[in-house]
N, C-alpha and C positions, 0 to 999 in steps of 0.2 A: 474890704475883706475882713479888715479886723472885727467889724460888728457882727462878726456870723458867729464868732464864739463868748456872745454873753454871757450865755446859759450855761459857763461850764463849772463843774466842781473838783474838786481835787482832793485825793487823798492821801498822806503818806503811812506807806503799808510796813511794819514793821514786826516781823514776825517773831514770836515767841519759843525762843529756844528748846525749852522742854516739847511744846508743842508736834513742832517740825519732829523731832525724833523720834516721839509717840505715835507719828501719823506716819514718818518713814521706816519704822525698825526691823522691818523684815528685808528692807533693800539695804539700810548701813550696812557695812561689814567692819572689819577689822582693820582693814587699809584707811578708811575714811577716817577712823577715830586717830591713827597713828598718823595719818598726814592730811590736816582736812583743808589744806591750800591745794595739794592737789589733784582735788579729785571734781565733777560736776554738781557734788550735793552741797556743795558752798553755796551753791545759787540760793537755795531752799531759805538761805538766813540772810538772804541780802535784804537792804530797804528799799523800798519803790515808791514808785509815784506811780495812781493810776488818778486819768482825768477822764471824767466823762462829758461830754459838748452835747447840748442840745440843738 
C-alpha cells in the first residue's frame, strides 16, 4: 500500500497576514481585532499542509 503514494507533493501553506485582511475586511469586525483567539477568523492565518497524491 505504501507504493500508491509515490507521486505525492506537499506543500506548506503559510499565509500572509496583511493578505488574509485585505481579502477579509468587509467580514472583520471589531470583536476580531479586540480578541482574535476568539473568534473563527484565526483559521484564515494558520499554517497548513496541503498534499497532493497521484
Amino acid at each position: 500500500m505504501m507504493g500508491d503514494f509515490k507521486q505525492c507533493k506537499g506543500a506548506v501553506i503559510r499565509p500572509d497576514p496583511d493578505e488574509v485582511i485585505a481579502e477579509n475586511k468587509s467580514t472583520l469586525t471589531d470583536a476580531f481585532f479586540n480578541d482574535p483567539t476568539g473568534t473563527d477568523m484565526s483559521k484564515l492565518f494558520a499554517t497548513r499542509m496541503e498534499i497532493q497524491c497521484s
